[in-house]
N, C-alpha and C positions, 0 to 999 in steps of 0.2 A: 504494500500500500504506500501510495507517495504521501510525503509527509506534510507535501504543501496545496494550503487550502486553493481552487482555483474560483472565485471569487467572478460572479458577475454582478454589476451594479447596476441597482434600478433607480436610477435615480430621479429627484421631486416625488418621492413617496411621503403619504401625508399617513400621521396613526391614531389623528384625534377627531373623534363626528366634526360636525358641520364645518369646515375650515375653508375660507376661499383663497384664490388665487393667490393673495396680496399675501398670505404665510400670518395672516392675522386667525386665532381659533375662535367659533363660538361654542356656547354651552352646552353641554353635556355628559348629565348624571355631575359626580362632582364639582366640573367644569362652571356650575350655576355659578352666575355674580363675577364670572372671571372673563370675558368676553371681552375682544379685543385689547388681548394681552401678545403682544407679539411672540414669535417662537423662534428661538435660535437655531440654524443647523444640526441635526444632530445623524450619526449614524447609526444604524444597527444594524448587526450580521446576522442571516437567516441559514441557520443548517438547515438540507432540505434533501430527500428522494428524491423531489421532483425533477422532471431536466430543465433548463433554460426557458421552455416554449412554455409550457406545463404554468410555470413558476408565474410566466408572464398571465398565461389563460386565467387562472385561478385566484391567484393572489397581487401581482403586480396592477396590473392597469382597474384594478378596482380601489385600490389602495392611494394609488398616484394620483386622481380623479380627484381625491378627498382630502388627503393630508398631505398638502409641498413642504413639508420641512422637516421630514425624513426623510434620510436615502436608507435603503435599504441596500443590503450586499448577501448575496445569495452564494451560500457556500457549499457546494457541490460533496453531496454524500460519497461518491464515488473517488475523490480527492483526498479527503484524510477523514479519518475514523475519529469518533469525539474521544479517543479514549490520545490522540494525538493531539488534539485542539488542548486539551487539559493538558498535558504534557510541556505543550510549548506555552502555556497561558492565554490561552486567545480562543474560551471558552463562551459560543454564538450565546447572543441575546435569546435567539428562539430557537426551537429544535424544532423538528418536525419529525413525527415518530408514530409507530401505530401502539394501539392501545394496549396489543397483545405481547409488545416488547417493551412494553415502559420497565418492567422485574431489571434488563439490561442497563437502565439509566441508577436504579434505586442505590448501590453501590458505591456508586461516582458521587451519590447525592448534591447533584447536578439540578436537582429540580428545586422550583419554586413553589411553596403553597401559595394557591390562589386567593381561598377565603378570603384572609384579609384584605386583597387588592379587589376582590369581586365585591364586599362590602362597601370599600374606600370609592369607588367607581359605580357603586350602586348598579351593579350585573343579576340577572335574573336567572338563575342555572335553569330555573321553573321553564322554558323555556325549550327545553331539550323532550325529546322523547320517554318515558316513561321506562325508569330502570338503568339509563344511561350513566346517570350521577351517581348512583349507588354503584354501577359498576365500575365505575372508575375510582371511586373512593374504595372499592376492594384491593388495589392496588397498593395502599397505603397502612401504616401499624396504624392509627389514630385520625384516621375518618379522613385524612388531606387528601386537596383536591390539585392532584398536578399537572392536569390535560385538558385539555378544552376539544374536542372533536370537529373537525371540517366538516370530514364527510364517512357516514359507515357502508357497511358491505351488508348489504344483502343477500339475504340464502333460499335456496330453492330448492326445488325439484324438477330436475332438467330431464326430460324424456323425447326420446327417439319415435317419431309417428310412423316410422318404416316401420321398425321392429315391431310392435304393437301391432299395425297391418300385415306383418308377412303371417305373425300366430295368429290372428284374430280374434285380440286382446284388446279389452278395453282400455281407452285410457285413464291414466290414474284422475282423481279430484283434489280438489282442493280439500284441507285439514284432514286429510288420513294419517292414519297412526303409525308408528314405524311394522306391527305386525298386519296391518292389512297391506302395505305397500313389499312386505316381503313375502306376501303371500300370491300377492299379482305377480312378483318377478320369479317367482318359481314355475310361471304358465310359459315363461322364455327363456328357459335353460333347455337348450335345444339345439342341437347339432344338424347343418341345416346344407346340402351339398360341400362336405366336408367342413364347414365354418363352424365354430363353436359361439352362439349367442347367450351372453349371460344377461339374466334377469334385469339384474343391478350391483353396481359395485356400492363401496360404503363410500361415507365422506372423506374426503383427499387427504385431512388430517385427523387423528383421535381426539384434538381439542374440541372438536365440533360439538361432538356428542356428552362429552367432558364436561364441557359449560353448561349444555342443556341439561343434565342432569344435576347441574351443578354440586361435580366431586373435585374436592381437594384432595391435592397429594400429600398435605400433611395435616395432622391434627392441630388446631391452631392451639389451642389449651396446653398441651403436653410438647408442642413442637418436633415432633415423632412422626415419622412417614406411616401414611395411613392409608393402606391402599385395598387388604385385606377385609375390603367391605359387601355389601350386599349389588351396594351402588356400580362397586367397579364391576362385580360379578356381570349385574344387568347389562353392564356396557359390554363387555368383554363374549354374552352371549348373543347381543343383541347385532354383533358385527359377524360373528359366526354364521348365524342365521342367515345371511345375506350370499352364503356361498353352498353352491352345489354337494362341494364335497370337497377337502381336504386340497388346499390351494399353495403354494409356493409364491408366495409375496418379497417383492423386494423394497419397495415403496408402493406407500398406497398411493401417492401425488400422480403416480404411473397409469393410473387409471383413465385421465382425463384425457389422454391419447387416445385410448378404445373408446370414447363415446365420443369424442369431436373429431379424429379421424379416421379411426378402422373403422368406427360404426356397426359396433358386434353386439351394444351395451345399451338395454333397452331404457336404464334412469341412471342417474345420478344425482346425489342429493350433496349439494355444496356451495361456495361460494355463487351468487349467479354471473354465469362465466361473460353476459355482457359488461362484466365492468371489469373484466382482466384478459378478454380474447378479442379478437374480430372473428363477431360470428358473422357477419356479412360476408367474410371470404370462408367459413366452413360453410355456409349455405350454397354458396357460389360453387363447393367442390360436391353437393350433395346431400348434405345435412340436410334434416325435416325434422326440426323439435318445438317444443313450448316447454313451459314450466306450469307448476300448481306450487302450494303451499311446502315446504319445507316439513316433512314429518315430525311429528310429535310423538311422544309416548303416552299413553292413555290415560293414564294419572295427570297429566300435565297437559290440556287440551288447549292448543292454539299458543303452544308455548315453542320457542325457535330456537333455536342456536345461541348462542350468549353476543355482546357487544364485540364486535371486530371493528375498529373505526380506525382512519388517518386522521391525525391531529399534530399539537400543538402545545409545550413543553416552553414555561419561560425560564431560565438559568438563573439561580443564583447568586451567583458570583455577577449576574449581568447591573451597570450600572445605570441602566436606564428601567428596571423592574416593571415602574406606571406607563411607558410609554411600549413596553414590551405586549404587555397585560390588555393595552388597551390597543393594539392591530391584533391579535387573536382573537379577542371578543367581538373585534369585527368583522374580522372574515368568519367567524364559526356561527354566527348569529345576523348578521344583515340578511333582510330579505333578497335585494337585488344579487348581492356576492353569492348566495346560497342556492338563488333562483337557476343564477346559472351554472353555476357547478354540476346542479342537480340534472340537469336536462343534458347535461352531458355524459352522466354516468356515475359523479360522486356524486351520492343518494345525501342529502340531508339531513341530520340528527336531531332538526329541529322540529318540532311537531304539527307544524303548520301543514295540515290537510292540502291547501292550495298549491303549494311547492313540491310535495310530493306526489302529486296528480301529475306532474310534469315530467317524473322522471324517464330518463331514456330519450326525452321526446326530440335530438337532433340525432340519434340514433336507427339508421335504415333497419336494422337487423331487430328491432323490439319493435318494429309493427305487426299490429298485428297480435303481440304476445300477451298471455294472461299475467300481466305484474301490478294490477292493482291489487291481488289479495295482500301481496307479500309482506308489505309493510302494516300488514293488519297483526301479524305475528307479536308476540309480549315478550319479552327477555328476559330469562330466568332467573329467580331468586338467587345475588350475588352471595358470594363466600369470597373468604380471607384469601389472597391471593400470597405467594411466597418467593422472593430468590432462588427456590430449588424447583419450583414450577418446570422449568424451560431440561433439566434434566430427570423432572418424572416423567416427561412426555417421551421422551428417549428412550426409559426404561419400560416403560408400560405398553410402547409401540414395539419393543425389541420382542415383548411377551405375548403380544396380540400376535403378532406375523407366526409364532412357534405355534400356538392355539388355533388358530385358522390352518396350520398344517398339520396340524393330528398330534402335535409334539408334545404331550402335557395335560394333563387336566387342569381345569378352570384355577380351582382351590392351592394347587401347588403352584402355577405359575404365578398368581398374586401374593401369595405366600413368599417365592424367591423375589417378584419385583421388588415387595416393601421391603424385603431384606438387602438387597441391593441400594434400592433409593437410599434409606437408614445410613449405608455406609459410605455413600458419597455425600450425606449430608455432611455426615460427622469427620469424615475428608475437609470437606468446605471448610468449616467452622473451627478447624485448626490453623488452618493456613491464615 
């Protein structure tokens, strides 16, 4: 990894509401009474995924429009690793990071609590989708809030209209259960002029179903890996179920090749692949699919996948805090910055009915598509979220792939993961 950041400047980027031309601000939230106080140059550096164009689509020229007297300098994730930025001291005002890797930040304790600046700024979190806040505050020992969300990911249930027609298989509906949808993909396990068509593969990662059920890898009271449960068992059969018979996995993420290009695989339930593919060009090679509702488990009706979202981390160590605080709660919360994001594929966290009717909508490949239920989905009951998260998911996927190949019984393999996780905790926690 090179060590130097490559910095692109946007610059006349404004970070405070109403501001015009002249670099003069007016009022907003604590800003009251303080209107036409002029504003000095100031900069701040934006760690980002995103690329240049992205940066500009998203974030810049909505930004630029409203606040001249910040530049903003966009520092290229691909350029140095934040664990290099702290190194050299030159630690971005704002991060951009997803919600499922924030555990990779906690360490560096790199992040900001918002509370207070969401207070001081009079910020409405109320605002966000229901569950949102709570799962992001899972993230944290003591309820802090370190993320502000752009835009989340949406999940589905992507099926093939071919395969469905070739058996003469219904297609799935909206709110089925993970055992009624593994019960239709059993009607297309079916070897078909030498092709093998499977039903359906699972979701691309174990967190999916993880979150929905919402199981911790460790017990948060005892701080003991805890995996040895009922919960992990359902999960651990419930992925099982999903296969014919005794399968050789190497990654599940491998799956998404057999339903968007071999076209063997009559569903897949997972991210919805319009906000990470061009299905426009797999339609163009043949693809026929739509999506329904993201299954549920029967206990838990109309309940989805947990929060997956891209967002926004203010720093620390950063010396500009209030004007950090206040370009993320603009872009994660303005109607018009949100408006459009959404219509392009980052779905909005924000709960406004109106914006979310929109989504997809410059997108050729979602006409046509059933994605208004999706975001009717509810996000499951959070839990305490851990620094060893990111290596039970390693260990418990190393134990699923053995389990799906006939290698182990359910009760022994959770028995060896906790006893594994256990020992790279406590690895951890020496070093």
């Amino acid at each position: 990894m090179r060590k130097t950041a490559v910095c692109v400047a946007v610059a006349g980027m404004m970070i405070m509401g109403g501001c015009s031309g002249s670099g003069q601000r007016s009022s907003t939230g604590d800003e009251a009474g303080k209107e036409n106080v002029r504003q000095e140059p100031v900069t701040l550096s934006f760690y980002t995924k995103l690329t240049p164009d992205e940066f500009e689509t998203y974030i810049a020229r909505h930004v630029r429009a409203k606040f001249p007297f910040v530049t903003l300098q966009q520092v290229e994730q691909k350029s140095a690793t934040i664990q290099d930025l702290i190194a050299a001291g030159s630690v971005p005002d704002i991060i951009w990071e997803g919600s499922t890797n924030l555990q990779t930040l906690t360490p560096l304790k790199v992040m900001a609590d918002l509370r207070p600046l969401a207070e001081k700024h009079k910020f409405d979190f109320g605002k966000y989708r229901d569950g949102v806040v709570d799962n992001i505050r899972s993230y944290s020992e003591n309820g802090q809030m370190y993320f502000l969300p752009f835009n989340v990911f949406e999940f589905a249930l992507h099926y093939n209209k071919d395969v469905f027609n070739k058996f003469g298989v219904p297609y799935p509906k909206d709110h089925m259960t993970w055992d009624e949808v593994v019960s239709l993909a059993g009607k297309m396990n079916r070897q078909d002029n030498g092709t093998q068509y499977v039903g359906m593969r699972p979701p691309l990662s174990t967190n999916r179903m993880q979150m929905q059920l919402s199981l911790p890898y460790m017990d948060a009271k005892t701080g003991k890996a805890s995996i040895q449960t009922e919960g992990w068992k359902r999960l651990f059969d419930t992925i099982r179920s999903m296969y014919p018979g005794p399968s050789t996995v190497r990654s599940f993420f491998d799956y998404r090749d057999e339903f968007l290009k071999q076209r063997t695989v009559g569903m897949m339930p997972d991210i919805l692949q319009l906000q990470n593919s061009d299905m426009a060009d797999f339609e163009k090679e043949g693809l026929v699919w739509d999506v329904v509702t993201y299954p549920a488990f029967a206990d838990k009706p109309k309940t989805g996948a947990g929060l997956f979202a891209d967002g926004m981390v203010v720093s620390a160590g950063s010396k500009h805090v209030d004007l950090a605080f206040q370009i993320i709660s603009f872009v994660s919360t303005d109607p018009e910055v949100q408006l459009s994001a959404t219509r392009e594929g980052r779905v909005t966290a924000l709960k406004d009915p109106q914006i979310l009717s929109r989504a997809f909508e410059n997108n050729p490949a979602a006409k046509g598509k059933n994605l208004k239920p999706l975001s009717e989905m509810s996000y499951p009951a959070s839990f305490p979220m851990s620094d060893y998260d990111r290596k039970g998911l390693s260990v418990v996927e190393a134990k699923l792939k053995n389990y799906v190949a006939g290698k182990g019984d359910v009760n022994t393999l959770l028995r060896e993961a906790e006893e594994q996780l256990e020992k790279a905790i406590a690895e951890q926690k020496s070093q």
